[in-house]
Structures are given as structure tokens and as C-alpha cells.
Residue, then its C-alpha position, 0 to 999 in steps of 0.5 A: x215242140x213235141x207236143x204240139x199238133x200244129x208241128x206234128x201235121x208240119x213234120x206231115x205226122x197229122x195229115x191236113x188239108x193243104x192249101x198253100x205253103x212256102x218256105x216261111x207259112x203252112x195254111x190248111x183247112x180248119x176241120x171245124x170251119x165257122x165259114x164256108x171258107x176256114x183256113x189256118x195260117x201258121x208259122x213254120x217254126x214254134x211260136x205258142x202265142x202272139x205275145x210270146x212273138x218278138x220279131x216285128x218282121x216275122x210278124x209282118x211276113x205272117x200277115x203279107x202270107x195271109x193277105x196273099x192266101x186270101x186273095x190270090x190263093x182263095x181268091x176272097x175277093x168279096x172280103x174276109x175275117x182275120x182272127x188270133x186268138x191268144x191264150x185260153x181267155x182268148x179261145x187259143x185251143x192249140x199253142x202255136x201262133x195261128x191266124x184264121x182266114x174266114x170268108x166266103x159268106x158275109x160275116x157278122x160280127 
């Protein structure tokens, strides 16, 4: 998509702060973090929303990669927050499936 900000810092046209990818997922630090640990996860192929994702497997693979991220990569192991946002009623600011990992501080809700 040629529009979208999450593929253009994919292709590495918008720089990141890497901090973890493989063959299937991207994850990077959230220039605005609302924790002392935010990382984006997202797909390395265009999916604008959850509802427009179809393939349970993907899906799956999607939230094994964040579970992964968060404990061995950040090493959460005090525990984290997962948040997708869907659509603008549901704070989605950029349309590319995305999941937020938060942690590093208890949370409240």
C-alpha cells in the first residue's frame, strides 16, 4: 500500500527503532509511548484492520510473535498489555494491522 506509514518504514523509507524482526512480523518502538516499554508488532504484508484479516493462522502466528516479543526479546516478565485498536472508533490512527505491547510499569486500566 503506497500510502501507508507502516509499509514505507517496512521498505526502510521511514527509519524505526528496530527491535525485532523475522520473515513474518516487524516490531519497533512507538514514538509515542504511554509505557516505559511500547513496541508496535505488525504484519510484514498489508492488512488495514483486524476485521479485514481472514486467515485464523496468520492471526495466530501474529499473537505467538507478540508473546515471543514480550517475553523473550523484552523479557516483560513481570507482565504486559496487548491492545489493537480497529478502525477510527477504535483509536486506529494508522491502517495497518498492528498490536501494541506495553509494559514495564503496572498498568491501570
Amino acid at each position: 500500500m503506497s500510502d501507508c506509514l507502516f509499509c514505507h518504514i517496512l521498505s526502510g523509507d521511514i527509519p524505526s527503532s528496530k527491535v525485532y524482526e523475522d520473515d513474518d512480523v516487524y516490531a519497533f518502538k512507538d514514538i509515542h509511548p504511554k509505557a516505559p516499554t511500547h513496541v508496535l508488532v505488525i504484519p510484514k504484508h498489508h492488512i488495514a484492520t483486524l476485521d479485514d484479516a481472514k486467515d485464523a493462522l496468520q492471526l495466530g502466528l501474529l499473537m505467538q510473535k507478540v508473546s515471543y516479543i514480550a517475553n523473550e526479546v523484552l523479557k516483560l516478565k513481570a507482565g504486559y498489555r496487548v491492545i489493537t485498536n480497529v478502525r477510527e472508533g477504535g483509536g486506529q490512527v494508522v491502517f495497518h494491522l498492528h498490536v501494541h505491547i506495553l509494559g514495564g510499569k503496572k498498568l491501570a486500566f
